[in-house]
C-alpha positions in Angstrom: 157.9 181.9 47.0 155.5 179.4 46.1 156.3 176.4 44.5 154.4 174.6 41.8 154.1 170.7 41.7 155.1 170.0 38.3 152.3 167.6 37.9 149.5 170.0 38.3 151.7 172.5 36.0 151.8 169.2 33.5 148.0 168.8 33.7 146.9 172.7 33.7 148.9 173.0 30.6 147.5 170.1 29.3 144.1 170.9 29.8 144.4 174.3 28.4 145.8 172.2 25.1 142.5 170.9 25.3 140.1 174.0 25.8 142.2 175.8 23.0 141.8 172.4 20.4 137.5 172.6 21.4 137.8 176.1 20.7 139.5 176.6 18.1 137.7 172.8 16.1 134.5 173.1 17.8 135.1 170.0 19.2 132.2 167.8 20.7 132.9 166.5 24.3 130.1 164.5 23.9 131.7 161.2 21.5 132.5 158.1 22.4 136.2 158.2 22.6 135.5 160.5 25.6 132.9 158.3 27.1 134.9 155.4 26.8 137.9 157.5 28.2 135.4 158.5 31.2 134.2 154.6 32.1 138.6 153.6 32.2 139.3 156.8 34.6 136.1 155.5 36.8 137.5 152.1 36.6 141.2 153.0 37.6 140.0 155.4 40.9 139.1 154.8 44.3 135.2 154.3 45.0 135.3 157.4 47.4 132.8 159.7 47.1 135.7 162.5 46.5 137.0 160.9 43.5 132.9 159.2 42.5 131.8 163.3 43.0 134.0 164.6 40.6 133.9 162.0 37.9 129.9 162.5 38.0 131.0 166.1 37.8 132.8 165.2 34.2 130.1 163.0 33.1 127.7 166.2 33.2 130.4 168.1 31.3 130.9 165.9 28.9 126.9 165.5 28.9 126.3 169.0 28.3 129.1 169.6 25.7 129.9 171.9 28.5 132.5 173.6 27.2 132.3 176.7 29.9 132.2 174.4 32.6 135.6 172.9 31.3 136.9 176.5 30.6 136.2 177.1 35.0 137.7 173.8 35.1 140.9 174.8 33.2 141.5 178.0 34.3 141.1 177.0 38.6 143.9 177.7 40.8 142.7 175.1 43.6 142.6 172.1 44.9 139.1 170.8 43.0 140.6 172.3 39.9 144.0 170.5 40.2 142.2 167.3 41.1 139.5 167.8 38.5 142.3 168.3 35.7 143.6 165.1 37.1 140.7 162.7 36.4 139.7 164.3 33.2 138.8 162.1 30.1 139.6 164.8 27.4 142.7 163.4 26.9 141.8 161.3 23.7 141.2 164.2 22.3 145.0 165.8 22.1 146.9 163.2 19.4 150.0 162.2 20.4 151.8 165.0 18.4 149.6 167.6 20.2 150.6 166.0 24.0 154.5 165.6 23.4 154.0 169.5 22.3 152.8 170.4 25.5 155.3 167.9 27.1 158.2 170.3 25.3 156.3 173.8 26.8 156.7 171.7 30.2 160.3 170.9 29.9 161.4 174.4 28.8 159.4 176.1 31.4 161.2 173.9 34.1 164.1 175.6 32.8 163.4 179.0 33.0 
């Protein structure tokens, strides 16, 4: 049986909250907000070229408007994936309302 971290479960169902708000509004991932959001995740991780690989890797998708890039992003079942999701800027995009939503999908899928 494999078990699921509930912190990648958090941030995969997060993320998909995301892809389906972009989808569904035609949101740009390309604003300020996002680039702002980008420059504070740079600023709060480690300098390693890990963590400086993949948040050169967001600034391309949020570049590009990149939206299938995010999609591959979103729907990854490994380690990059989980890590990418992690240090993702998208965030601002989700209003408060929108996160504590997916918050509530978390807690009743922890007890199923």
């Amino acid at each position: 049986m494999t078990v699921v971290n509930m912190k990648v479960t958090r941030q995969k169902l997060m993320q998909t909250a995301i892809l389906d708000k972009v989808d569904r509004e035609h949101l740009p991932l390309n604003t300020d907000r996002v680039r702002r959001s980008l420059q504070t995740v740079r600023e709060h991780v480690s300098r390693s070229p890990y963590f400086t690989d993949m948040l050169d890797r967001w600034e391309q998708i949020v570049e590009d408007n990149d939206v299938e890039t995010l999609r591959r992003v979103v729907e990854s079942d490994d380690e990059t994936g989980n890590e990418m999701r992690n240090l993702s800027p998208l965030y601002v995009l989700l209003t408060e309302d929108e996160r504590m939503k997916v918050l509530d999908n978390l807690r009743e899928l922890a007890l199923q």
